[in-house]
N, C-alpha and C positions, 0 to 999 in steps of 0.2 A: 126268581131270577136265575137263569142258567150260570153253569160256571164261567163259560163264556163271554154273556154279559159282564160278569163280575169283572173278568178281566180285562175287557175292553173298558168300563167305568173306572179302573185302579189306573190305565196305562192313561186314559184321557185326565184324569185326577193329577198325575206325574208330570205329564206337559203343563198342565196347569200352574203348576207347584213353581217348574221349570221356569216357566215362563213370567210367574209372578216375582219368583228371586231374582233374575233379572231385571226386570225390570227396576224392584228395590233397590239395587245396586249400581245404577245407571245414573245418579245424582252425579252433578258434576262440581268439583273443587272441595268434594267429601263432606260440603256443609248442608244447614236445611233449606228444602225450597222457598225462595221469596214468595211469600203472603200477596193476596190483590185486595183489593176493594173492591166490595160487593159491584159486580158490573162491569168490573173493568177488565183489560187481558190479564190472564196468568201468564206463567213461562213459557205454553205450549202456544201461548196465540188466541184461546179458547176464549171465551166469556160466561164467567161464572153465576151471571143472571137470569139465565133462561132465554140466552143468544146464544145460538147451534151455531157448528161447522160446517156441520151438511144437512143439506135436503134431504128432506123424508121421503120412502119412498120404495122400491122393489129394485135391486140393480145385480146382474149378470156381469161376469166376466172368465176367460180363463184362464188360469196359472201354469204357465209351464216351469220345468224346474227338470233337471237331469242331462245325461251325455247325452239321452237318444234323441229330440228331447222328448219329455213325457209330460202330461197336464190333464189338470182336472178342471169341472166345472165348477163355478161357486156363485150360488145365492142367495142374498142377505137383503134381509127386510130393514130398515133403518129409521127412526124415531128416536127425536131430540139424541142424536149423535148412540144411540145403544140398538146394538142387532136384535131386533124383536125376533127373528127367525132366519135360519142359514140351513141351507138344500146345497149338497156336493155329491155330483156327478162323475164317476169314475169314467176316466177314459183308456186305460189299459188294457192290453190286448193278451199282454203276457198273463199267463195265471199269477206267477207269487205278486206279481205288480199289480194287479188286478184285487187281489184278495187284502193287501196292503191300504189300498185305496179305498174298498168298501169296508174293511175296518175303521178306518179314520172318516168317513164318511158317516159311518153310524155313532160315533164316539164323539164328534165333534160338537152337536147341537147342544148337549153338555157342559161345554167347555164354554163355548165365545156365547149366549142365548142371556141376553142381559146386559150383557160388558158394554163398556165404551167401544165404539169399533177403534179409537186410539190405543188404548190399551192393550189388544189384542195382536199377539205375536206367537205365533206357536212352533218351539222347537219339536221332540219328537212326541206323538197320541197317536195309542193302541198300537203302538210298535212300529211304528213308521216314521225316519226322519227326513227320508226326502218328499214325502206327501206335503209334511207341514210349510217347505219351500216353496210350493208352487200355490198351497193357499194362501199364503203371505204375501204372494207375489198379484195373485188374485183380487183380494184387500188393499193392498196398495191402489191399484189400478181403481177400482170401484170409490176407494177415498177420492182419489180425485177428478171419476165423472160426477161425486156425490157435494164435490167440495162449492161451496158457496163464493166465493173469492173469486 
């Protein structure tokens, strides 16, 4: 593994971290979550039985995010509600915005390849914190051509 790699896997690892502590932290009235019964909704709306949220399936979208504005491509493969695969297409023209975006492009599959796509919120990976707003913004979007409802 180049050193490179290494550091693009520490800084995607940090967003991770980042992003898990948050969400920890995001309980509401500081108590613990209400429990369901097998089947039934949890808090999030979800069903804990093997009833998805969304359609399985291949779904494109693009995130923009910044002054100019700027946006990236994103694509995520999706099975029983978890990114089986995510493809992110740098669209920057600028070099350091350019080089920002194919860092986090490569650092990413890493990061979200497994997770719930609920789950998944990324503040900043492989040194970029405005990349991770236009993928979030991307994910948004896809959640809800993906959403069942």
């Amino acid at each position: 593994m180049t050193a490179r790699n290494r550091k693009i896997t520490a800084a995607a690892l940090v967003g991770l971290s980042l992003s898990a502590a948050v969400t920890g932290c995001s309980s509401s009235a500081g108590g613990p979550s209400p429990s369901s019964a097998p089947g039934s909704p949890d808090a999030s709306g979800s069903q804990s039985s093997g009833r998805f949220r969304y359609r399985d399936g291949e779904y494109s979208e693009n995130g923009q995010y910044g002054n100019l504005p700027s946006s990236i491509g994103v694509s995520v493969t999706l099975a029983d509600d978890r990114i089986t695969a995510v493809h992110v297409t740098p669209h920057a023209t600028n070099p350091t915005s350019r080089d920002l975006q194919e860092r986090f492009a490569e650092a990413i599959p890493a990061v979200v390849v497994g997770k719930d796509i609920d789950e998944v919120h990324m503040t900043k990976v492989a040194g970029s914190s405005g990349t991770p707003v236009g993928f979030n913004a991307a994910i948004e979007r896809i959640k809800a051509e993906a959403s069942k409802r």
